[in-house]
N, C-alpha and C positions, 0 to 999 in steps of 0.2 A: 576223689569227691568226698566232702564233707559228712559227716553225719548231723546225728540231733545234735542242738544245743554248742553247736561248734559254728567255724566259718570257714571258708578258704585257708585263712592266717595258720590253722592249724600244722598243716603243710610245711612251712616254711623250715623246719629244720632237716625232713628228707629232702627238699627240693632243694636247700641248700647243699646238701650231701650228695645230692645227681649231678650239680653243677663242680663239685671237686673231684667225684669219681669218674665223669664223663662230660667234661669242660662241653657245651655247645650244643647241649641236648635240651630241644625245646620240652617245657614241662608248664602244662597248665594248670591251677587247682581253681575250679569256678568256687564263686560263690551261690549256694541257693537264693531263688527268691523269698525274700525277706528279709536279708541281712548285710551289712555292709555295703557293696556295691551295688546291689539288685534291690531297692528297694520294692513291696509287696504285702498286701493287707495279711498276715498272720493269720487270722480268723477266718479268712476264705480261701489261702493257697490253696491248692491240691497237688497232688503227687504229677499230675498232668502238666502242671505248668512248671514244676522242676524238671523233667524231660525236656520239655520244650524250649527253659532257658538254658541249658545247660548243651544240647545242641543248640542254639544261636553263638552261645559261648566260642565253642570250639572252631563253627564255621565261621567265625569277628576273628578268630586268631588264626585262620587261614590253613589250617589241619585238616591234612587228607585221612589217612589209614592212621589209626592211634590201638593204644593199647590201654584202657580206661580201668581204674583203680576205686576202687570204694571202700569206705572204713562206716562201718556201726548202721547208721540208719538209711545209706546209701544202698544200704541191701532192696529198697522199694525202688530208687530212681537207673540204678547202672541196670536192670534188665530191663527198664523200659526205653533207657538210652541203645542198649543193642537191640530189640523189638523194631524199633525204628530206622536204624543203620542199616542194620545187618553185617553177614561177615564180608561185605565189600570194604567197610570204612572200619568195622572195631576187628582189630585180628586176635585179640584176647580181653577178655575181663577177669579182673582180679578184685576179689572180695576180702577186706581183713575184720576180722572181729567184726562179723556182719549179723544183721537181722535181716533172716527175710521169711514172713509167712507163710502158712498155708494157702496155696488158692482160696479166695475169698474171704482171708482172716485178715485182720490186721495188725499193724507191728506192734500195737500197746499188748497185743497176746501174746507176744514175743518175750517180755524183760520179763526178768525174772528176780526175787525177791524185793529187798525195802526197793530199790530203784523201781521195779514193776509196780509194786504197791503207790508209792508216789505216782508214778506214771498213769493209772487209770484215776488216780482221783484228781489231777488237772485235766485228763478228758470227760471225766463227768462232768466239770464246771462250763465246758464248750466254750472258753474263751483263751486265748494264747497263753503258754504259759512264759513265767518270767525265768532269768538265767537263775541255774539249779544254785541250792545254799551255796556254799564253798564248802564247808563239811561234808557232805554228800558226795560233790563233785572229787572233794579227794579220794574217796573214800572207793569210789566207782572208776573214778580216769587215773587213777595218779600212783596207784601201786607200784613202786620197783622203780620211782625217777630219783631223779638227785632233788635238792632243794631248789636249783635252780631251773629243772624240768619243771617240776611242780608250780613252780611260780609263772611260767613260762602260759603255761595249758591254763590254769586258774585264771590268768585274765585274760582268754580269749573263750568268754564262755558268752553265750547270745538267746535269745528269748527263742520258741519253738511253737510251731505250730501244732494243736492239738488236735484239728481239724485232719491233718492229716496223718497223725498218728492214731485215729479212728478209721480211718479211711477204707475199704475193703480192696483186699490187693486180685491185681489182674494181668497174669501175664502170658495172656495165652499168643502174644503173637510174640513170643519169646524163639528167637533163634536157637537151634540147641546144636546149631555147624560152628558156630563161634567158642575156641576151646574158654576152660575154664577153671580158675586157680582160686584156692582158700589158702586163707593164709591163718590158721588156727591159731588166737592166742593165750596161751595154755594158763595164765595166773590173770585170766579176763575175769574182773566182778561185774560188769555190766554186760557183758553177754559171756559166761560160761562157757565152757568147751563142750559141753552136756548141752545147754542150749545152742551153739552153734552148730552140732552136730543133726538137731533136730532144721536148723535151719539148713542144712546141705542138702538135706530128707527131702525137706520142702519145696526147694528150688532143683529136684528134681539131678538131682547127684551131678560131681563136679569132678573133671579130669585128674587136678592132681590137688594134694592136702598138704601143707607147708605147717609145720608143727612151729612157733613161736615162744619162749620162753620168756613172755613179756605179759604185761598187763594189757588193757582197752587201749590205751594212746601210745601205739608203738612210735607213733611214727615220729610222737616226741621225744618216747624214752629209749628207742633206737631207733634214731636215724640211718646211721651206716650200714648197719644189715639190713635193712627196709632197703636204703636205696640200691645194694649190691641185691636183691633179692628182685624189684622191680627191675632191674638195668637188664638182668639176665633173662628179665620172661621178656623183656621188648625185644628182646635180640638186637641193643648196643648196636651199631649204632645209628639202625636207621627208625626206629619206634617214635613216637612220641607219647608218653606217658601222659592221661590224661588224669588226675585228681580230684 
């Protein structure tokens, strides 16, 4: 699953990487509502209604028991995806380079430096905000790619909802039987290892800790170990990794 300011499309280079490491292994990466396929007012989503499309998702694509992945600001919606399943349908979740508050905080309390700073002053305006500069967005997603990573992530970059990155998080009907993996990414500028660490804190501590020697967007600027990395916790090869 997507984070801020991203889309599904993100995906596309470990999913391609799952399809050469484990030919025939169904993989889904939804799109949240608002963007791309899911069309959705920005200004009113709530974190409710990316739960709630994101299981329709899964059940449209015919997935039983899955194993559900999240990168950056998917730290709000993958617990509220296992809240609702439980551990009959998600047999693990996996968080990389995630944000997730404090009960009752919200994820704009989360970022940390110039990205934070930016981040609270397009939730003061309470209106959507637009896809980040591209100097920003390098500067924050793109550490450690090639040029051709870099170019890759830069144009899949998408407007965000501020409404819900104000939003107050709630997850008390959070399963804690469903195990649970971080995937630390150790040279992250848009969520720190120091701040991820505070988000593990938060979500109330996590089975096992996967040390990463990447930036924010691994999943562009390592595919391969990303997909040998998710193939392993699905337990290959009957999983379906959800994104």
């Amino acid at each position: 699953m997507h984070g801020g300011q991203h889309a599904g499309d993100c995906w596309e280079p470990t999913v391609a990487e799952i399809g050469l490491q484990a030919p025939g292994t169904p993989v889904l990466a939804v799109d949240l509502p608002g963007r791309r396929s899911v069309p959705a007012d920005l200004a009113t989503v709530t974190v409710d209604d990316w739960v709630t499309s994101t299981i329709a998702q899964i059940d449209a694509a015919g997935i039983g028991e899955f194993v559900i992945v999240g990168h950056s600001m998917a730290g709000l919606t993958v617990p509220g995806v296992v809240a609702r399943l439980g551990p009959t349908r998600v047999r693990r979740m996996i968080l990389l380079g995630a944000a997730v508050p404090p009960q009752g905080r919200s994820i704009v309390d989360t970022v940390p430096g110039i990205l934070g700073w930016v981040a609270r002053r397009k939730a003061a305006t309470g209106r959507p905000a637009a896809p980040m500069p591209r100097l920003l967005a390098r500067y924050s997603f793109c550490n450690g790619m090639t040029r051709e990573q870099r170019a890759f992530s830069l144009s899949r970059l998408y407007g965000e909802s501020t409404a819900v990155t104000t939003e107050p998080t709630d997850r008390t009907g959070l399963d804690r039987s469903v195990p649970r993996t971080w995937l630390l990414t150790l040279r992250d500028r848009a969520q720190t290892p120091a701040t991820q660490r505070r988000s593990i804190e938060a979500l109330g501590g996590v089975d096992e800790i996967v040390d990463l020697d990447t930036g924010h967007n691994a999943m562009i600027s390592h595919p391969a170990e990303l997909a040998r990395l998710l193939l392993d916790r699905a337990g290959h090869p009957l999983a379906h990794p959800t994104a």
